[in-house]
ZADO-1210 file (C-alpha; in nm, 4 decimals, padded with zeros to 6 digits):
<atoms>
<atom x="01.4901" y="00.6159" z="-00.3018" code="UNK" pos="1"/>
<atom x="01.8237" y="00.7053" z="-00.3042" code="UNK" pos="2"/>
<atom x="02.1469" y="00.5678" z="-00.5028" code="UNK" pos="3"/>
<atom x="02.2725" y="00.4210" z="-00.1211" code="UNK" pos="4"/>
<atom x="01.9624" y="00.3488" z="-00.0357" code="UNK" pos="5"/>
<atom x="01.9102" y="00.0993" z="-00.3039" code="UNK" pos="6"/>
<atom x="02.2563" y="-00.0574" z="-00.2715" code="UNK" pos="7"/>
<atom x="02.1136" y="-00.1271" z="00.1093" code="UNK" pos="8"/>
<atom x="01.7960" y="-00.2830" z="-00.0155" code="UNK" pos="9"/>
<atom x="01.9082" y="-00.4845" z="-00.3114" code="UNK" pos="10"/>
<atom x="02.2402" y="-00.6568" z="-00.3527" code="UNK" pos="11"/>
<atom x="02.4635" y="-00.6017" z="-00.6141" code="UNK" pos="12"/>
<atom x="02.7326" y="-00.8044" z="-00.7835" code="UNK" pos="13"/>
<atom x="02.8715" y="-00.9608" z="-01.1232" code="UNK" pos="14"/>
<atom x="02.6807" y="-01.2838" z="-01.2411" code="UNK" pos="15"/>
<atom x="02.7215" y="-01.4265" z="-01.5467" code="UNK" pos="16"/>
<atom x="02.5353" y="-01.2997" z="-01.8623" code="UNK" pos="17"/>
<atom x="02.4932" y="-01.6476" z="-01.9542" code="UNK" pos="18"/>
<atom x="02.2430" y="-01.6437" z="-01.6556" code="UNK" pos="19"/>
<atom x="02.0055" y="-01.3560" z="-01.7378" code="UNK" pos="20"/>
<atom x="01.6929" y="-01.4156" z="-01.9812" code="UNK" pos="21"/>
<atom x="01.5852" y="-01.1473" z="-02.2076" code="UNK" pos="22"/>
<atom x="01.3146" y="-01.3396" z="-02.3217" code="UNK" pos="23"/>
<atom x="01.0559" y="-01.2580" z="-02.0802" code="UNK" pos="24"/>
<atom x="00.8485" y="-01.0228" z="-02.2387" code="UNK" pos="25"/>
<atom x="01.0535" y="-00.7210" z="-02.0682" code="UNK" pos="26"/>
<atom x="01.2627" y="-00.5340" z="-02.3340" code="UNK" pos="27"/>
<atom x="00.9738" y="-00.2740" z="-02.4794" code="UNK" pos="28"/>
<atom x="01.2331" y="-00.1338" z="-02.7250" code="UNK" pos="29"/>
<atom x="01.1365" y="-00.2065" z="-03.1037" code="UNK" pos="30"/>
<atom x="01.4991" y="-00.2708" z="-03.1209" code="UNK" pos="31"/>
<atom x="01.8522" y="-00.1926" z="-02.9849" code="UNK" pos="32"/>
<atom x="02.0048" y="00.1361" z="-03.0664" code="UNK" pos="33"/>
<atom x="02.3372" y="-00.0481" z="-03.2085" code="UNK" pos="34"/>
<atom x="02.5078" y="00.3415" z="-03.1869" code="UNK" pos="35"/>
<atom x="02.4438" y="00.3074" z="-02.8635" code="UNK" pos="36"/>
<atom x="02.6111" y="-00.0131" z="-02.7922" code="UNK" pos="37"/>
<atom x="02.8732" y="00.0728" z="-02.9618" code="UNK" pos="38"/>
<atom x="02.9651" y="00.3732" z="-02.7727" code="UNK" pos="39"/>
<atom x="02.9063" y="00.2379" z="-02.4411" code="UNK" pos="40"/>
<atom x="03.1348" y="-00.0754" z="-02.6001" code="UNK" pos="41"/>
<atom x="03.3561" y="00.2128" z="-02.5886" code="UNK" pos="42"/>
<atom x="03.3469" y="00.3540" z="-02.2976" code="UNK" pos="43"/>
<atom x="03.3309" y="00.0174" z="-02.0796" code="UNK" pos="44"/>
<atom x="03.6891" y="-00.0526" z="-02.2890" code="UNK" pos="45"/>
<atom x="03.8208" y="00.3023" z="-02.1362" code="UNK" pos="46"/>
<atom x="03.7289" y="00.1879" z="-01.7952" code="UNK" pos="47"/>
<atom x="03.4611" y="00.3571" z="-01.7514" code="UNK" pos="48"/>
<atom x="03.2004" y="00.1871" z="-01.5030" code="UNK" pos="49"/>
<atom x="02.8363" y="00.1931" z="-01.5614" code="UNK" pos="50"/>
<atom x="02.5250" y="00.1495" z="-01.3210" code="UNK" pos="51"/>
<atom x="02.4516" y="-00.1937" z="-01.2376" code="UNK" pos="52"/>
<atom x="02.1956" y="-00.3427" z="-01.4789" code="UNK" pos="53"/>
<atom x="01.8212" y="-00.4932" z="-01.3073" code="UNK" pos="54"/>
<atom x="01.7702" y="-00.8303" z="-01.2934" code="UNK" pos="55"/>
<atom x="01.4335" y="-01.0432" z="-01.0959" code="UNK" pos="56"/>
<atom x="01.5572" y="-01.3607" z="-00.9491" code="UNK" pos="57"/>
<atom x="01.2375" y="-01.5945" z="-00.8910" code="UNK" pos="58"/>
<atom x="01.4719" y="-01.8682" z="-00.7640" code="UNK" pos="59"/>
<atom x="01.5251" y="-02.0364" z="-01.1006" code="UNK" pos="60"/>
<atom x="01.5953" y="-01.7374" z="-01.3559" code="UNK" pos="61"/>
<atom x="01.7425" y="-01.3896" z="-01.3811" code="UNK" pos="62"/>
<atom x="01.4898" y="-01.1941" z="-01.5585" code="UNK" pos="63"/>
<atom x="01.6937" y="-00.8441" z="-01.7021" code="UNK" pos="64"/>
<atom x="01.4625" y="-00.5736" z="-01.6435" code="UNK" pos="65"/>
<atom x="01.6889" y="-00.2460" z="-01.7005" code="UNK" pos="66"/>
<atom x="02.0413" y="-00.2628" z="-01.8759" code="UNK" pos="67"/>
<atom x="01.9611" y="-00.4236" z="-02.2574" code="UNK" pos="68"/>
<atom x="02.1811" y="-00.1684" z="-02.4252" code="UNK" pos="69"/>
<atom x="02.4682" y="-00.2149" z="-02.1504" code="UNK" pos="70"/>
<atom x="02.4346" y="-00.5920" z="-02.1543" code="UNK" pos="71"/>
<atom x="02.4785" y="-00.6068" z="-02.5528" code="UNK" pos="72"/>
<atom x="02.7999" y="-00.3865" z="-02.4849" code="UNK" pos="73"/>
<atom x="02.8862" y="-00.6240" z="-02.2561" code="UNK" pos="74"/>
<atom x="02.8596" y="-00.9160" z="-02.4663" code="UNK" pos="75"/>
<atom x="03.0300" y="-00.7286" z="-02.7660" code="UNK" pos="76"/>
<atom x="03.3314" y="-00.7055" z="-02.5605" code="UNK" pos="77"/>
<atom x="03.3255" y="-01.0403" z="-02.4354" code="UNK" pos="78"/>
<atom x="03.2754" y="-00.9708" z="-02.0931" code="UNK" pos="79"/>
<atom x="03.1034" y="-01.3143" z="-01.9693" code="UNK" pos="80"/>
<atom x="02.9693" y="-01.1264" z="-01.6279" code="UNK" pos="81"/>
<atom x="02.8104" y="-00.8077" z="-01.5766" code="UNK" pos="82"/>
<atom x="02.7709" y="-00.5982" z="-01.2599" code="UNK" pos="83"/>
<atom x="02.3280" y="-00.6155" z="-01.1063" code="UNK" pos="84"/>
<atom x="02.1363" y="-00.5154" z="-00.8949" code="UNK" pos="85"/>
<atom x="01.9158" y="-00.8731" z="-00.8058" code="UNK" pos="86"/>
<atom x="01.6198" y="-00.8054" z="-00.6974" code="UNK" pos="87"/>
<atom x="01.3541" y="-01.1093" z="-00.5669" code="UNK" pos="88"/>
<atom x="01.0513" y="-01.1471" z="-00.7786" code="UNK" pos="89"/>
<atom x="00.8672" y="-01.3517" z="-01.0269" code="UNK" pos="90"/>
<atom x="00.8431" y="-01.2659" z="-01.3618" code="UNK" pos="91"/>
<atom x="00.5339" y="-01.0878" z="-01.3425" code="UNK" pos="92"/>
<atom x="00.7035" y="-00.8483" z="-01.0904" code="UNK" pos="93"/>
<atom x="00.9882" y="-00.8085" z="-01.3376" code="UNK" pos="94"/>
<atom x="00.7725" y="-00.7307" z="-01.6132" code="UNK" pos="95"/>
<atom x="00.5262" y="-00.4652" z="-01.3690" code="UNK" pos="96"/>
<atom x="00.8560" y="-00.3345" z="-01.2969" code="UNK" pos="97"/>
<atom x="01.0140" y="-00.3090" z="-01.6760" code="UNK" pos="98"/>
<atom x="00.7603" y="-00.0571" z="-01.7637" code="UNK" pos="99"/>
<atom x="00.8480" y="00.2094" z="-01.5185" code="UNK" pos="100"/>
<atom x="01.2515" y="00.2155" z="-01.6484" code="UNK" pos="101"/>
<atom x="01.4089" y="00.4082" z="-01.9460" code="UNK" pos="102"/>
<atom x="01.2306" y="00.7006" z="-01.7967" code="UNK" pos="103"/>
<atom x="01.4773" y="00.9303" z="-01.6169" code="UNK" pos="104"/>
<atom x="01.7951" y="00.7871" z="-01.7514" code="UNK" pos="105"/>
<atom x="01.9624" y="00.5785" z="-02.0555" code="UNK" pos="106"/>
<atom x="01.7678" y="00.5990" z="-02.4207" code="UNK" pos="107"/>
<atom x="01.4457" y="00.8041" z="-02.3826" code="UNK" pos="108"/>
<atom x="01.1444" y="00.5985" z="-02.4831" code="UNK" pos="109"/>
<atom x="01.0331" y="00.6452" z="-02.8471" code="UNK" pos="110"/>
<atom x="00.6084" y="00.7635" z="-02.8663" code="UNK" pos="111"/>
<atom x="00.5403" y="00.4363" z="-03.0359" code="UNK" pos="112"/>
<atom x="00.7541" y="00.2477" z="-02.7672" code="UNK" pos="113"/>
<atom x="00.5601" y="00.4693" z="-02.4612" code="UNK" pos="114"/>
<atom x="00.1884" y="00.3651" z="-02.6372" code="UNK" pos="115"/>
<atom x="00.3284" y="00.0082" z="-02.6064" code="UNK" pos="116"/>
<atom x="00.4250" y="00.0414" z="-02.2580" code="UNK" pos="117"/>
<atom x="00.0854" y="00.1701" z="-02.1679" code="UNK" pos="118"/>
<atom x="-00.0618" y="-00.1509" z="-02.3374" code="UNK" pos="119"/>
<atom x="00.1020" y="-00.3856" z="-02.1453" code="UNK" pos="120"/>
<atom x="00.0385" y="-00.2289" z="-01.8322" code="UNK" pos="121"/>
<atom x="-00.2637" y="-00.1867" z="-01.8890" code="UNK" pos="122"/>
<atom x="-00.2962" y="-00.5512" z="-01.9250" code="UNK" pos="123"/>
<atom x="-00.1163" y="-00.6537" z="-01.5868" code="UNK" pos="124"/>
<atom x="-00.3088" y="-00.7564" z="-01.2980" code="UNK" pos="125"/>
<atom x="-00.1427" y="-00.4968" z="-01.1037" code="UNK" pos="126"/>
<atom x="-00.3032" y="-00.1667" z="-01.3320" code="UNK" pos="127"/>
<atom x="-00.6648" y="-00.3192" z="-01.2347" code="UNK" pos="128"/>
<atom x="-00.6117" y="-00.1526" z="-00.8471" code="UNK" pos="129"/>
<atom x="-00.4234" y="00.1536" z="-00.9727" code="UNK" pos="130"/>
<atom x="-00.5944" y="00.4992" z="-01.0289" code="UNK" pos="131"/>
<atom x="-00.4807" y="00.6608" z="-01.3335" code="UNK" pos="132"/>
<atom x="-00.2818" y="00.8941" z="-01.1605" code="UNK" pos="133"/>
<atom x="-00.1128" y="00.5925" z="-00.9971" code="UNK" pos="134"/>
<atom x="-00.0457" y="00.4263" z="-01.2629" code="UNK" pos="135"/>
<atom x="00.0392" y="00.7903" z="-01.4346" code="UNK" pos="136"/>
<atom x="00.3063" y="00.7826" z="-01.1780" code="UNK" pos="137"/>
<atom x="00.4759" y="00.3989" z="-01.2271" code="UNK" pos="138"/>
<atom x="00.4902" y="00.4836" z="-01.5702" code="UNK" pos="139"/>
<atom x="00.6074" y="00.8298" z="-01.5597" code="UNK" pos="140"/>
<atom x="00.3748" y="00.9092" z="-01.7828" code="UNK" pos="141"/>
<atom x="00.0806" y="01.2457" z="-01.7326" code="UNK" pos="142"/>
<atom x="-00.2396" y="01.1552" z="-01.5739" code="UNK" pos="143"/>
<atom x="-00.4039" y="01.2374" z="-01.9343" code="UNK" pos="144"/>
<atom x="-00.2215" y="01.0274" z="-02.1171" code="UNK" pos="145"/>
<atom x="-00.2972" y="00.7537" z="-01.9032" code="UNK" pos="146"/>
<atom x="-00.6917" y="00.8287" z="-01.9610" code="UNK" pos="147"/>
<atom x="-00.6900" y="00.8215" z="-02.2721" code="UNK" pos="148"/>
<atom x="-00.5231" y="00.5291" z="-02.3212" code="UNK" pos="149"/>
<atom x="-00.7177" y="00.3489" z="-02.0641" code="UNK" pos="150"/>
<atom x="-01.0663" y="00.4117" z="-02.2668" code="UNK" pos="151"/>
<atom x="-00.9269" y="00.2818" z="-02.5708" code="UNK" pos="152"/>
<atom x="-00.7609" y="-00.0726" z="-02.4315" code="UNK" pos="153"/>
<atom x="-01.0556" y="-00.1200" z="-02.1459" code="UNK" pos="154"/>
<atom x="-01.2965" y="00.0628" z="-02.2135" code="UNK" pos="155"/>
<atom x="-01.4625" y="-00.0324" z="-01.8879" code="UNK" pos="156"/>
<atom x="-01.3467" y="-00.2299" z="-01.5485" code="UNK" pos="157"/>
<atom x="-01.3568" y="-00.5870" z="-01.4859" code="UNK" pos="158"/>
<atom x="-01.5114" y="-00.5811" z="-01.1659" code="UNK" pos="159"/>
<atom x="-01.6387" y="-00.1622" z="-01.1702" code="UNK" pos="160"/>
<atom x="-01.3965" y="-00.1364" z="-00.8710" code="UNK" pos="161"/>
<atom x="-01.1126" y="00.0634" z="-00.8195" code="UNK" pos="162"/>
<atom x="-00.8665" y="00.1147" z="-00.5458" code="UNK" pos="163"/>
<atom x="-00.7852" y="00.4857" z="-00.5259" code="UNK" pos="164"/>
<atom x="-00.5147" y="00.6622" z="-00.2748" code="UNK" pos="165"/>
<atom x="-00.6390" y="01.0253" z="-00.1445" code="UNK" pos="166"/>
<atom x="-00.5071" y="01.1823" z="00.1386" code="UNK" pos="167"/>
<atom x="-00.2906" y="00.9026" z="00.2218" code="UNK" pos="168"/>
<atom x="-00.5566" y="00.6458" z="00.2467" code="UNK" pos="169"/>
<atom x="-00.6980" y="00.4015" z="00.0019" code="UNK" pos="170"/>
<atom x="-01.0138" y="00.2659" z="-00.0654" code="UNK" pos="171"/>
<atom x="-01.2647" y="00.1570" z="-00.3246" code="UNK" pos="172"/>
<atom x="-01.4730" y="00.3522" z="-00.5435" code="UNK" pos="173"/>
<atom x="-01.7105" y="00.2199" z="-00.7942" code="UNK" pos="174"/>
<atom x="-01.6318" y="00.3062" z="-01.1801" code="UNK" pos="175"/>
<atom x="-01.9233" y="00.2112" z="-01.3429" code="UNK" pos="176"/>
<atom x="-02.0867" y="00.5201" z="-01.3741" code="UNK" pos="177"/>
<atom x="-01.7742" y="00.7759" z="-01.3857" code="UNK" pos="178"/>
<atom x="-01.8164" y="00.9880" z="-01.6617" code="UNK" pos="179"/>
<atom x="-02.1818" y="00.8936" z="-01.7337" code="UNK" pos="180"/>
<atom x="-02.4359" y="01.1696" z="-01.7150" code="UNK" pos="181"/>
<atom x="-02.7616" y="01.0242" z="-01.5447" code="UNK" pos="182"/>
<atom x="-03.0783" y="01.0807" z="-01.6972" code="UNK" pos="183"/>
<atom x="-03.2273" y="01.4438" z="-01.6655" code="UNK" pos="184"/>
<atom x="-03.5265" y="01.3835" z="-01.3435" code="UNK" pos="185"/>
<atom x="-03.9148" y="01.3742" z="-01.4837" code="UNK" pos="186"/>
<atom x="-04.0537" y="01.6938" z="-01.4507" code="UNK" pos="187"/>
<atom x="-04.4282" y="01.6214" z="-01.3198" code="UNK" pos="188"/>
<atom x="-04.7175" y="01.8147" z="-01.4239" code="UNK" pos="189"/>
<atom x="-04.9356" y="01.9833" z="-01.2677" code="UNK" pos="190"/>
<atom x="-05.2294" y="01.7776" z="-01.2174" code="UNK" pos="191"/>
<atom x="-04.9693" y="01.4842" z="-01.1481" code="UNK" pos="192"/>
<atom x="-04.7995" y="01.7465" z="-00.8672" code="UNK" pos="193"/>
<atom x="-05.2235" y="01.8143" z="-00.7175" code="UNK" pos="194"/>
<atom x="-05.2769" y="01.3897" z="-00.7640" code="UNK" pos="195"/>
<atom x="-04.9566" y="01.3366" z="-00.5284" code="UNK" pos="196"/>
<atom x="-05.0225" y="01.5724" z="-00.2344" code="UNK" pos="197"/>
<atom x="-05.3912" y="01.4919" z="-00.2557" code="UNK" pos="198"/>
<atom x="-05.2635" y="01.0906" z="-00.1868" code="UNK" pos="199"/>
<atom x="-05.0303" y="01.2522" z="00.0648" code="UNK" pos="200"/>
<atom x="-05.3666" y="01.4940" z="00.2025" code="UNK" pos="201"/>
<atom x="-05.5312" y="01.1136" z="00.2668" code="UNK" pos="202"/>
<atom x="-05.2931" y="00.9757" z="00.4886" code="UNK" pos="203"/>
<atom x="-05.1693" y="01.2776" z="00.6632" code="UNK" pos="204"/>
<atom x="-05.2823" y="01.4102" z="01.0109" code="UNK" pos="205"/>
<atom x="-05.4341" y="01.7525" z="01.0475" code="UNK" pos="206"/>
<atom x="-05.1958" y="01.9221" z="01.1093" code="UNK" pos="207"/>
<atom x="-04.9744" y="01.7793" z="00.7787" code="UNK" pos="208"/>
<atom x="-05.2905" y="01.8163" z="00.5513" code="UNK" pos="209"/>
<atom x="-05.2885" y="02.2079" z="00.6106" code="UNK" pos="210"/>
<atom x="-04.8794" y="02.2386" z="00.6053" code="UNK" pos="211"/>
<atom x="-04.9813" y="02.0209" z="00.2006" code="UNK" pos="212"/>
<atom x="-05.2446" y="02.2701" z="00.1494" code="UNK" pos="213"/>
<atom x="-04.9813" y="02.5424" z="00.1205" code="UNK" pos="214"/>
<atom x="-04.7622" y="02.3049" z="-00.0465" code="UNK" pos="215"/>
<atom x="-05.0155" y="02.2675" z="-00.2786" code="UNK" pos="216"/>
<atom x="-05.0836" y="02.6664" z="-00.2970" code="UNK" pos="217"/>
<atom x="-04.7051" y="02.7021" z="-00.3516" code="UNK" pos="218"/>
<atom x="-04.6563" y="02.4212" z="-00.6303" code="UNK" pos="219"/>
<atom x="-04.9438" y="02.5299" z="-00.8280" code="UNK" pos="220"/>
<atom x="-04.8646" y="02.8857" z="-00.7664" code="UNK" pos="221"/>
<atom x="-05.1531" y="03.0302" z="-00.6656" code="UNK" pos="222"/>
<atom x="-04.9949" y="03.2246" z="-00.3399" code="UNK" pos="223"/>
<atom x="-04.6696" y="03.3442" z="-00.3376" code="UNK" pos="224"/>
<atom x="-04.3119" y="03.1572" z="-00.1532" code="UNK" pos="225"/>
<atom x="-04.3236" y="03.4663" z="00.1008" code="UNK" pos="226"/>
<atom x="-04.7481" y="03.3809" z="00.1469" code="UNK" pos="227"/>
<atom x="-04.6349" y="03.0102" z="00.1620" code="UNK" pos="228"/>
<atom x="-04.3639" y="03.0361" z="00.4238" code="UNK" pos="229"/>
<atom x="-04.6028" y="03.2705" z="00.6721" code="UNK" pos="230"/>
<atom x="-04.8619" y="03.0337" z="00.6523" code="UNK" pos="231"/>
<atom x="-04.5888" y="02.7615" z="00.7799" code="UNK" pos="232"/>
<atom x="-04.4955" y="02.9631" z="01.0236" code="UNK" pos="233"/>
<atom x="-04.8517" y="03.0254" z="01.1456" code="UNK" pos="234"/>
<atom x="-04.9643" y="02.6236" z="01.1506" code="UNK" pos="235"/>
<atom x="-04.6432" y="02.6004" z="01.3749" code="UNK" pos="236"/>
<atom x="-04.6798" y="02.8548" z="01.6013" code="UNK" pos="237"/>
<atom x="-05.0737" y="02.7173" z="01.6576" code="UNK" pos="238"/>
<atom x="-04.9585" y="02.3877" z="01.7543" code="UNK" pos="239"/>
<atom x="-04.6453" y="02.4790" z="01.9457" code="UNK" pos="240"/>
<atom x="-04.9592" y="02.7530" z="02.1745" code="UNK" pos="241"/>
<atom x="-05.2204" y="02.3776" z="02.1554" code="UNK" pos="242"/>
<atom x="-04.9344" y="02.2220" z="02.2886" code="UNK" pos="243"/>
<atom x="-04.8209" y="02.4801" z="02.5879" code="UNK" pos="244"/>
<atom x="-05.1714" y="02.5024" z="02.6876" code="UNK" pos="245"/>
</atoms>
């Protein structure tokens, strides 16, 4: 979506800092880079403006989402508002939508911060519908890496139900037995192959019990597939001339 786009969708305007919780389990930082703060400190001082921060509003609290570092700068200047983007949600849709920042802008994600990204997401009710490309893609994060991941934390689905998109459409496809090799088929013997047809031979009509005969020829291999398949043939074309006449 693009920069106007957004300003369209979501309003944006100064509230007060004293407003906006950072205690909801949203800041996935192991801590603030204070270099960081101190330089955009700096730069706010010069007049230079920055992107709105990301707050949730769930009609009670503002629930900061994207902007920690530029919201400490904020505060160390003593600016008691701060320019954001509000955006209607509960605090589960503020935390579903914390993981997906820091991605293509601001302070890069450190690996250990990234693995503890994955966790929580993992965790939210909202991962349980999403493929691992899907969720791959919230996250910004490869498909692989996802995977991986994925069999560590659950190692298998609550329900053995996913919803998948393909081709544009979604739908459910069973997990349980992804990536499970099924049990190599029971090769029968061949007295257990001669036992079968001869139950088959029992309850067959004529014509069936000589089309099992050559089965039986074939499976045991006492005539060849090319003797097999002309003896078809010839049982068919006998009935198809009983039949005409």
């Amino acid at each position: 979506m693009s920069a106007s786009a957004i300003a369209q969708a979501f309003p944006i305007r100064q509230i007060p800092i004293s407003s906006i919780r950072r205690d909801g389990n949203t800041q996935h930082r192991t801590e603030l880079n204070l270099a960081v703060v101190e330089e955009y400190s700096a730069l706010m001082q010069e007049g230079v403006v920055f992107p709105p921060t990301i707050v949730w509003w769930d009609s009670r609290n503002y629930w900061l989402t994207d902007g920690f570092h530029r919201l400490a700068a904020a505060e160390r200047l003593g600016l008691t508002s701060i320019l954001a983007e509000i955006r209607n949600g509960a605090l589960e849709d503020a935390q579903w939508h914390s993981y997906s920042v820091n991605t293509t802008h601001g302070l890069r994600r450190t690996s250990n911060e990234a693995q503890r990204v994955i966790g929580l997401a993992l965790e939210h009710p909202n991962s349980s519908s999403l493929s691992n490309v899907e969720l791959g893609r919230h996250l910004h994060l490869p498909e692989s890496t996802i995977r991986r991941w994925r069999v560590k934390i659950v190692p298998s689905e609550s329900n053995g139900v996913r919803l998948v998109t393909r081709g544009g459409k979604k739908y459910c496809l069973a997990t349980d037995n992804i990536g499970r090799h099924s049990s190599r088929p029971h090769l029968k013997s061949r007295d257990e192959l001669k036992k079968d047809i001869d139950t088959m031979k029992a309850a067959a009509s004529p014509l069936v019990r000589r089309i099992l005969n050559i089965f039986n020829n074939w499976a045991l291999a006492t005539a060849t597939p090319a003797e097999c398949l002309a003896a078809i043939e010839g049982v068919l074309q006998q009935s198809r001339q009983v039949k005409a006449e």
